[in-house]
C-alpha positions in Angstrom: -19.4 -106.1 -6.4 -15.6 -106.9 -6.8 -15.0 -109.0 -9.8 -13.2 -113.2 -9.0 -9.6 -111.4 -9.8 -9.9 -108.2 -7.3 -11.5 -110.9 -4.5 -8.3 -112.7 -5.4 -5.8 -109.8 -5.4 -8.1 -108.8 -1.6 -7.0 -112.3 -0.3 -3.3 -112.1 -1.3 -3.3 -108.5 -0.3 -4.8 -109.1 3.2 -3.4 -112.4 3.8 0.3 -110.8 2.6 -0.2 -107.8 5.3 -1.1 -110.3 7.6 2.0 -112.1 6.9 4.0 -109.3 7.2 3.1 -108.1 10.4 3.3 -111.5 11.9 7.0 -112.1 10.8 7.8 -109.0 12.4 6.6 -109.9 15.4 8.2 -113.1 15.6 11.4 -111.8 15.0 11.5 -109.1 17.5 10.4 -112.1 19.8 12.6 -115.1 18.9 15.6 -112.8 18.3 15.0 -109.2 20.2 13.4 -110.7 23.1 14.4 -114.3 23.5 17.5 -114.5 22.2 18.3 -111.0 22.5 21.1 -111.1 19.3 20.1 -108.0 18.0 17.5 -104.9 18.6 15.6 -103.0 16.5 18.4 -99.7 17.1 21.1 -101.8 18.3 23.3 -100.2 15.9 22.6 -97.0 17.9 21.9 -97.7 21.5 24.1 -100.1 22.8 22.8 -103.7 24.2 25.4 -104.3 26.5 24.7 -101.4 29.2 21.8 -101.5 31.0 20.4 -98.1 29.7 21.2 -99.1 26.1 19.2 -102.2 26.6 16.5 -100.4 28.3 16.1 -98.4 25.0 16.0 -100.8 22.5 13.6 -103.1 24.7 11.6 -99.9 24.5 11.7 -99.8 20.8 11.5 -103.6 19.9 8.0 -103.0 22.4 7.0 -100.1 20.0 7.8 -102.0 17.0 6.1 -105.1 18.6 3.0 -102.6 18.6 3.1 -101.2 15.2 3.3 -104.7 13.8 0.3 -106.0 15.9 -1.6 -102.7 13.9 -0.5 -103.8 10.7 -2.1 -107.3 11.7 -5.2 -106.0 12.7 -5.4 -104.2 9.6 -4.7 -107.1 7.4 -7.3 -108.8 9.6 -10.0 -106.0 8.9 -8.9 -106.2 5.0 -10.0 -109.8 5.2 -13.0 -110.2 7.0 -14.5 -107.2 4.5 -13.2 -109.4 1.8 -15.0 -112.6 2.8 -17.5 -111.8 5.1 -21.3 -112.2 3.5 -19.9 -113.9 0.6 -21.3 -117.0 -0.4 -18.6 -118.7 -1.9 -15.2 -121.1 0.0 -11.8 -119.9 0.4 -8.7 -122.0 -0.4 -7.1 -122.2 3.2 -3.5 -123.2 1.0 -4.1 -119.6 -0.8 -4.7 -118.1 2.0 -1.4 -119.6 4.3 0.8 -119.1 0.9 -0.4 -115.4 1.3 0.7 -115.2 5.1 4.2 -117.2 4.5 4.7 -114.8 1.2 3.6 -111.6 3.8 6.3 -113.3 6.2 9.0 -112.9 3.1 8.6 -110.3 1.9 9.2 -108.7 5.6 12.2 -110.5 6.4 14.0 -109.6 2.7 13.2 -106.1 3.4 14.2 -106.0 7.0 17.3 -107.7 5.7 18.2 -105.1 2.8 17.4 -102.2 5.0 18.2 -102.8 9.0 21.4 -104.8 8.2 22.6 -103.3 5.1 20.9 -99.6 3.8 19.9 -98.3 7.5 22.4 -100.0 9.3 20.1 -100.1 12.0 21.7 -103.5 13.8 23.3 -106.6 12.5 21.6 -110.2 13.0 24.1 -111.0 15.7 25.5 -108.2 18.2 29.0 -107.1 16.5 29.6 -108.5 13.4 28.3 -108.7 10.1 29.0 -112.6 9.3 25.1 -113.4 9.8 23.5 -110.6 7.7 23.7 -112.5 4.5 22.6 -116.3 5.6 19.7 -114.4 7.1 19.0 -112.5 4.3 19.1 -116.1 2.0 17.3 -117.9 4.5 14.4 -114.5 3.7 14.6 -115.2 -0.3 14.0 -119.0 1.1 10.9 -117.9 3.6 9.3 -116.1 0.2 9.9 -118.6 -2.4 8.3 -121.2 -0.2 5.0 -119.0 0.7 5.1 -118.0 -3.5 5.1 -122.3 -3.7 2.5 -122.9 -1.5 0.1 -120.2 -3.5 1.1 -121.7 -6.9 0.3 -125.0 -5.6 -3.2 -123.7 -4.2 -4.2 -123.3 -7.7 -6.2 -120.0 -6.8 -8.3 -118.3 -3.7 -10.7 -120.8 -4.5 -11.5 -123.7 -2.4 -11.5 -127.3 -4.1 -11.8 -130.2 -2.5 -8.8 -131.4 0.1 -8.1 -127.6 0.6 
C-alpha cells in the first residue's frame, strides 16, 4: 500500500507526464502543422522545398506519435494510481500537474531544439523568437507550479 506522500508524488508524476506529452503535441500542431513556423528538423531539412517539407511533416507525424505514447503512459500511471482507491482527488492538483508537465516540456524543447541541438528555430530563419518563447516556457511552468501550491495537496476539499 503506497503511503499519502508516494500517492502524491504518483499524481504529480503521472499528471506531469501527462502534461508533457500533451504540450508536445500542441506545439507540433499549432506551430508545425498550423502555422507551419518551424519543424521538428527544420534546421536540417529545409521547409521551403517540397521534399524538405515532406520530411519534416514526416517527423513532426513521428514526433506527434511518440508524444501521444508518452500520454498514454502518463494515463496508465494514473488510473493505477487512483483506481480502487477510496479516497477524492484534488482536480486543481491534478491540472497544476498537467500545466507543470506542459512547462517543463516547452523549457526543455526551448534549451535544446533552439539552442543546444539546434534542431530549428521558433520562426523559419532567425533566431529573434527563441528567447520570448523560451520566457513565455519559464511563464507556462511557474503558472502550473501556482496552481499546485494553490491546490493545497492531491487531496480533494471542498470547491476543488
Amino acid at each position: 500500500m503506497s503511503s499519502d506522500t508516494d500517492r502524491g508524488q504518483q499524481v504529480l508524476l503521472s499528471g506531469g507526464t501527462i502534461g508533457f506529452g500533451f504540450g508536445a503535441v500542441v506545439d507540433v500542431v499549432i506551430f508545425h502543422l498550423v502555422f507551419q513556423t518551424h519543424h521538428l528538423f527544420s534546421g536540417f531539412y529545409d521547409p521551403y522545398s517540397y521534399d524538405g517539407l515532406r520530411t519534416n511533416v514526416m517527423f513532426d507525424g513521428l514526433f506527434i506519435a511518440a508524444m501521444l505514447g508518452v500520454m498514454g503512459l502518463g494515463f496508465a500511471f494514473f488510473w493505477r494510481t487512483v483506481n480502487g482507491v477510496d479516497q477524492r482527488f484534488s482536480a486543481r492538483y491534478f491540472l497544476g500537474s498537467i500545466i507543470v508537465g506542459m512547462g517543463i516540456f516547452n523549457v526543455l524543447d526551448g534549451i535544446f531544439s533552439h539552442y543546444v541541438l539546434d534542431l530549428h528555430n521558433v520562426v523559419h530563419g532567425t533566431e529573434a523568437w527563441n528567447l520570448p518563447w523560451l520566457v513565455v516556457s519559464v511563464v507556462l511552468l511557474a503558472v502550473g507550479l501556482l496552481v499546485l501550491r494553490s491546490a493545497g495537496g492531491y487531496r480533494a476539499t471542498s470547491g476543488q
